[in-house]
C-alpha positions in Angstrom: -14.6 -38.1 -5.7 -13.2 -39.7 -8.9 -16.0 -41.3 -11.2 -15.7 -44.7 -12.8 -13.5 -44.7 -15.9 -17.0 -46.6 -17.4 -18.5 -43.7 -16.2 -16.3 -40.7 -17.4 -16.4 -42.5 -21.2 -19.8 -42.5 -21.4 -20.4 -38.9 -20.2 -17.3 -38.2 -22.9 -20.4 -36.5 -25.1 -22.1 -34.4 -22.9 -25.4 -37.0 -23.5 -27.5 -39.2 -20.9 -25.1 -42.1 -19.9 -26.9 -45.5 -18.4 -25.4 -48.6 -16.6 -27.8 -50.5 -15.7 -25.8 -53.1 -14.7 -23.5 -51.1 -12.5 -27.0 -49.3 -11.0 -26.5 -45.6 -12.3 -27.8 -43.2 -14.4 -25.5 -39.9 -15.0 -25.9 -36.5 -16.6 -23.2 -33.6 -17.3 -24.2 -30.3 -15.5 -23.4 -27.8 -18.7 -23.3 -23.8 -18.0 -22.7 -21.6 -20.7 -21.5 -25.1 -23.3 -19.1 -25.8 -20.5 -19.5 -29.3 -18.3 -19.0 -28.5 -14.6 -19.6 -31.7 -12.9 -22.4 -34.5 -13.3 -25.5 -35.7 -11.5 -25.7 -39.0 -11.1 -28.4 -41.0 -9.7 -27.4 -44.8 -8.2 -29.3 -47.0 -7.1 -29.1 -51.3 -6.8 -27.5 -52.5 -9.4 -30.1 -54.3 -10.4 -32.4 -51.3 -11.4 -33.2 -50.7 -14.9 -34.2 -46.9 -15.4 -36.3 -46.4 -17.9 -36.4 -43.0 -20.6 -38.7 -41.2 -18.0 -36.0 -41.6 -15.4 -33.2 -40.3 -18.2 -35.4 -37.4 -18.6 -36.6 -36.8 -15.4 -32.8 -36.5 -14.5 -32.5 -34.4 -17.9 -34.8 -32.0 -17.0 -33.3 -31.8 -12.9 -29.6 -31.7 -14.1 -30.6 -28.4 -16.3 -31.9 -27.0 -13.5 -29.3 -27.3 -11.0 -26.8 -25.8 -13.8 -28.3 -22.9 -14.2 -28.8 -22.2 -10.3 -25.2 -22.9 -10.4 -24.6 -20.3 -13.2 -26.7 -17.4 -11.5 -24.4 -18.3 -8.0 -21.4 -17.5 -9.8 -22.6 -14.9 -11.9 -23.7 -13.1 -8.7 -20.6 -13.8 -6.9 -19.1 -12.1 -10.1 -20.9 -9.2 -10.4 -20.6 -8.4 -6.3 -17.0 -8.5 -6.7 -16.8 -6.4 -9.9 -18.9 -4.1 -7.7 -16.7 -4.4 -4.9 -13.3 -4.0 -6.2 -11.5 -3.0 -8.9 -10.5 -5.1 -11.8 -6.9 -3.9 -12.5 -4.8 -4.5 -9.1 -7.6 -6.6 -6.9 -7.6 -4.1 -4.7 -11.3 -2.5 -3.1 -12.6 -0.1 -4.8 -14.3 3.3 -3.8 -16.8 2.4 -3.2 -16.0 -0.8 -0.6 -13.1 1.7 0.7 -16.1 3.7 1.9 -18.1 1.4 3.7 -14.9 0.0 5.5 -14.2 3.5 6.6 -17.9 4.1 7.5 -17.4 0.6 9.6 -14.2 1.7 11.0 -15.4 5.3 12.3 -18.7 3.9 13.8 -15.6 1.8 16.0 -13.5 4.4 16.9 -16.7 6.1 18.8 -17.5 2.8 20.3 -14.0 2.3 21.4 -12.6 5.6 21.5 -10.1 5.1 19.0 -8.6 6.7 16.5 -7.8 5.9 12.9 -6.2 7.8 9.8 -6.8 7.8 6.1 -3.8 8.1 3.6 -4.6 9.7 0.0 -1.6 8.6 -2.2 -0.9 9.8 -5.9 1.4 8.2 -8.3 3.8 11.1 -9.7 4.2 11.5 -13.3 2.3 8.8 -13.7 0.9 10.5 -17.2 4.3 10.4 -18.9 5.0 6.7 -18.2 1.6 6.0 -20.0 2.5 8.3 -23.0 6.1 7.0 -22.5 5.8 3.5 -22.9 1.9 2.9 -23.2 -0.5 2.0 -20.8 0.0 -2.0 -20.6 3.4 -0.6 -19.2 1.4 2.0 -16.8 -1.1 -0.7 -16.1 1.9 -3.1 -14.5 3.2 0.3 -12.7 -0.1 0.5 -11.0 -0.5 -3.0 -10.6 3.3 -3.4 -9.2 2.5 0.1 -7.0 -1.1 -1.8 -5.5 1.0 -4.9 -4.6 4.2 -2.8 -2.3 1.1 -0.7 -0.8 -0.4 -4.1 0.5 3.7 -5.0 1.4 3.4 -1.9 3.9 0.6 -2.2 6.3 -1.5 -4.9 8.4 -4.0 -7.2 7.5 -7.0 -5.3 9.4 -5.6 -2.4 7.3 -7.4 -1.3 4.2 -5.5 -0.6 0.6 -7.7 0.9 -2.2 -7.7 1.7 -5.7 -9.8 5.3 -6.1 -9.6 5.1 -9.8 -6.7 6.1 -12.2 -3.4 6.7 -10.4 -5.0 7.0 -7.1 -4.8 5.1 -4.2 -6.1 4.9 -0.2 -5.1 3.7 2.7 -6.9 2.8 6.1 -4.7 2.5 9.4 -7.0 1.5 11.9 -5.7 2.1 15.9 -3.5 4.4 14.8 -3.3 7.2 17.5 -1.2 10.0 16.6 -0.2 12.0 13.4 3.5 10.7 14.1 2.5 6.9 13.9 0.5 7.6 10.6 3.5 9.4 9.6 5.9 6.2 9.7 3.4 4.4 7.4 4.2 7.0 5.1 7.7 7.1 5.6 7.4 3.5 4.9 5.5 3.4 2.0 8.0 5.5 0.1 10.9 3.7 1.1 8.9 0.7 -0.2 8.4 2.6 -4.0 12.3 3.0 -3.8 13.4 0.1 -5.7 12.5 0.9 -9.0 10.5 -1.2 -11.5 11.5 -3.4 -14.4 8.7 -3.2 -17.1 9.7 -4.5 -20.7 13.4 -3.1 -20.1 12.6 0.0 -19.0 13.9 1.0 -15.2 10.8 2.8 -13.3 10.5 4.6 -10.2 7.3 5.0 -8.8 7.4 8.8 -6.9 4.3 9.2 -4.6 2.4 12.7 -3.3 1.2 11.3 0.4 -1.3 13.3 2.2 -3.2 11.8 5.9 -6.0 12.9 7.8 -6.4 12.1 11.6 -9.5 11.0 12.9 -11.2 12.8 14.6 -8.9 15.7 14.5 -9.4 16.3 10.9 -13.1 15.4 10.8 -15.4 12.8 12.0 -16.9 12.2 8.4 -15.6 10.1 5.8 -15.7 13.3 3.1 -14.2 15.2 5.7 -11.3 13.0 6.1 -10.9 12.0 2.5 -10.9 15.9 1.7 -8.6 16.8 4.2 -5.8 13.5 3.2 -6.7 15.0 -0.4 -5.6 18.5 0.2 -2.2 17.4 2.1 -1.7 15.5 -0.5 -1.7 18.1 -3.1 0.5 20.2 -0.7 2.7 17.0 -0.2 3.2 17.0 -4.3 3.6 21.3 -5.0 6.2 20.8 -1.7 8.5 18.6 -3.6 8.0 20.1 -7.0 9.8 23.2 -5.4 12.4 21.9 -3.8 15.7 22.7 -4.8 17.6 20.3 -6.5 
């Protein structure tokens, strides 16, 4: 709802603003020196408010802005928490409960799922290369495809550095968690742009089948984790 222009003026410097004859008496809601919104109390526009009303309203208006504050502080702080800062991706931690979630489905529905550990090659040498705001839009740019490459009840994550997750939920064979691999890399193909400099974006994929390669989420990430690891020493002896 757009305030009066009468209004907005006179709440111009962050003070008490009064019109009595318009019936209103208005306060900015200020968190951290910055003006949020306003509380303004209307009444008959014949009502004159007096300077215990003003400061009545004073004193109310402080206290909704800082309830206001602590919401959004705590909605802050959850995410931080939650997921990580770089790519917007979940993080470990959130990565672990949505597996947690996931296997406690699969037994209910007898289902399975299948966890993909995924390591940026070389990523080292681009930092070194070119620096690390150039490694930090790699991994951005590498977060963003990953998203590009599965479905929206899947689950993307960051695991810290150059590592990163992925949950395929319903998928029932090795072969179907396979394709999502396959697909994956053909989405890295195209390299990347950053500041001039051409970039491909090599991956070291390993997956683990639930339950056939555990029933625990340490037992699945430690399993996708050691394939991966093979996955990477496989291709760094290949023939050229």
């Amino acid at each position: 709802m757009r305030l009066p222009d009468t209004m907005l003026g006179a709440l111009s410097g962050d003070t008490v603003s009064r019109h009595d004859r318009a019936g209103w008496l208005a306060i900015p809601l200020i968190t951290q020196h910055e003006t949020i919104g306003v509380l303004v109390l209307k009444s008959d526009p014949e009502t004159r408010y007096l300077d215990e009303d003003r400061d009545l309203l004073q004193f109310v208006s402080e206290q909704v802005a800082i309830a206001i504050d602590r919401a959004q502080m705590k909605v802050e702080l959850l995410r931080a928490a939650r997921y990580d800062e770089l790519t917007g991706l979940p993080n470990r931690r959130l990565f672990k409960d949505r597996v947690n979630s996931a296997v406690a489905r699969c037994v209910r529905n007898r289902r399975s799922m299948s966890v993909l550990y995924i390591d940026v090659d070389d990523f080292k040498q681009v930092n070194d290369a070119f620096g690390h705001a150039t490694g930090d839009q790699l991994l951005k740019e590498v977060a963003r495809r990953l998203q590009l490459c599965v479905r929206g009840a899947d689950t993307v994550a960051r695991f810290g550095g150059d590592e990163f997750v992925v949950l395929l939920e319903g998928v029932e064979t090795q072969g179907d968690a396979q394709l999502v691999a396959v697909k994956i890399r053909d989405a890295m193909s195209p390299p990347l742009d950053i500041d001039g400099h051409s970039l491909r974006i090599p991956l070291s994929i390993g997956l683990a089948l639930y339950p056939e390669h555990g029933q625990e989420l340490e037992q699945l990430l430690k399993h996708a984790d050691e394939a991966m690891y093979a996955d990477k020493c496989s291709r760094d002896v290949a023939p050229t």
